[in-house]
N, C-alpha and C positions, 0 to 999 in steps of 0.2 A: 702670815705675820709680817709687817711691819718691818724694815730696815732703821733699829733704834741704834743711837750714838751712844756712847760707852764713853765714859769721862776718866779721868786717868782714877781718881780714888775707888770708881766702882772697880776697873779694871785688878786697881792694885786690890782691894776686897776679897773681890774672886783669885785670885794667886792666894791671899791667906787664909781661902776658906777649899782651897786645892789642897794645903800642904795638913789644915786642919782633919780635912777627910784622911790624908794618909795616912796618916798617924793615927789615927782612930780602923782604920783597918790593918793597919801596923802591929798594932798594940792589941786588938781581934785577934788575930792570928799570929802570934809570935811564931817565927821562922820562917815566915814566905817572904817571899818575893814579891814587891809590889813594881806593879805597871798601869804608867798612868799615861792615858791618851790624850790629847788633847788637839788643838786646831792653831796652826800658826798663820793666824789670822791677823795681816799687819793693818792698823791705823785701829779707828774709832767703832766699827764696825762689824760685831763678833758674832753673829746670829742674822739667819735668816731662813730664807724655806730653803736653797741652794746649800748654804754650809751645814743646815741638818742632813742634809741628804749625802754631804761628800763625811758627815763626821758617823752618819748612819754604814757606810760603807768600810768605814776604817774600823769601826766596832767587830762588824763581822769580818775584818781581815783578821785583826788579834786574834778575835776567838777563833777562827779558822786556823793559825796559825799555830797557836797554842793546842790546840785538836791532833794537827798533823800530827805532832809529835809529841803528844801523849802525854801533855800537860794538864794536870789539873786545876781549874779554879775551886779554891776555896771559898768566895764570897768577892762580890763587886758594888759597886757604887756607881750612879751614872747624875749627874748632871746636866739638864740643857734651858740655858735662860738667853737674856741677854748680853750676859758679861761674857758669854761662851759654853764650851760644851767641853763637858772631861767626862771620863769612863778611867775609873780605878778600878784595879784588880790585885787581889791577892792570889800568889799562884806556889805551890807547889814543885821546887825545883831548888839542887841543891846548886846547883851552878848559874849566879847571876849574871856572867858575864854570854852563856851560852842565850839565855832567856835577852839582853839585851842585841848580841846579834840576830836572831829570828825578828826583832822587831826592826832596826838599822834596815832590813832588808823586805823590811814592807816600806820602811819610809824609800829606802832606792829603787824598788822593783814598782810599786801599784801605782797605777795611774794617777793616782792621786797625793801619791807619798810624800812628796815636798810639802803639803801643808798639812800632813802627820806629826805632831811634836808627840813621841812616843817616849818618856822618862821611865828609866828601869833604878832602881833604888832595892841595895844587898840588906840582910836581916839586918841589919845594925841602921837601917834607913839610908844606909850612904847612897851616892847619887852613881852610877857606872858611867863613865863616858865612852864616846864614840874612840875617842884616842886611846883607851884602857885598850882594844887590840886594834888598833890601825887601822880605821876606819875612816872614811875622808871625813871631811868640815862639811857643814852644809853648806850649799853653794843659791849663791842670789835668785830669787826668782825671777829677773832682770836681766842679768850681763854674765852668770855663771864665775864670779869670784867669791870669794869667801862671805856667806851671808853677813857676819858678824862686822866685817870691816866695811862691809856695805853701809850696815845698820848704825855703825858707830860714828861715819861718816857724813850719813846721810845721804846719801849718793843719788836717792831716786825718791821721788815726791809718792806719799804713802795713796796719791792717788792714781800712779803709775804700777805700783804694786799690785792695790786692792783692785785694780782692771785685770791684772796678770793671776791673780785668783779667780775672778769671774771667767775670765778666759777658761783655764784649764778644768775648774768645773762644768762650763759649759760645753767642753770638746771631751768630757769623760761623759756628761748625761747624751750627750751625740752619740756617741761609740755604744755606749753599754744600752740604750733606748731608757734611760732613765725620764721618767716623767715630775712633774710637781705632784 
């Protein structure tokens, strides 16, 4: 497939058809825990054969992760177009804040985890943060300061970024012999 450009309304689209699935597996399964994956994929560009294959990999870290320790999915959702790719989950587990650090720790550990945006949201849908237990900031994929103050900034041209994502994808399909 094609590297298609993504206009900010599709973009913003997809964010309200994220939050629309939630809720719709929210409301499926009253009492879980919802976890949604998704690809922090910065600029115009949210899809290709490369970000399928690094958001194919972060699919099976979650579930691997949630596996380890004896979590159950109740029922998932997966998404993959051009606006991006998300994998919702409802999961089984009375402690959100423990199910949000297992995930924090795929984004800081897997080779790929910086461009994991992994959202954990408690039965009442609320959203858990990384600071809910001390957990660093996400940090640039650039210069290692605070992603956010980066982004708010502007600090690095979204095609100095979108190079440092093909990079790191293409130094994981190196290492692990990942193919197209």
């Amino acid at each position: 497939m094609m590297k298609e450009l993504v206009t900010l309304e599709e973009m913003l689209r997809f964010r309200e058809e994220k939050v629309r699935l939630q809720d719709e597996l929210h409301n499926r399964h009253k009492g879980s825990v919802i976890v949604a994956l998704g690809m922090n994929i910065p600029g115009p560009i949210k899809y290709s054969p490369e970000i399928l294959k690094a958001f194919a990999a972060g699919t099976k870290a979650v579930a691997g992760s949630l596996n380890n320790h004896g979590i159950e999915v109740a029922d998932e959702m997966e998404v993959t177009q051009k606006e991006g790719c998300l994998k919702i989950l409802a999961v089984q587990h009375e402690d959100p804040l423990f199910i949000k650090k297992i995930m924090v720790n795929i984004e800081e550990s897997h080779p790929l985890g910086r461009l994991y945006d992994i959202d954990v949201y408690d039965k009442e849908g609320k959203g858990i943060s990384r600071e809910a237990f001390g957990a660093p900031v996400r940090i640039c994929l650039l210069c290692g300061q605070d992603a956010k103050v980066c982004g708010r900034n502007r600090s690095h041209t979204v095609e100095e970024l979108y190079k440092r994502v093909e990079d790191i994808i293409r130094a994981w399909m190196k290492e692990t012999h990942e193919t197209l």
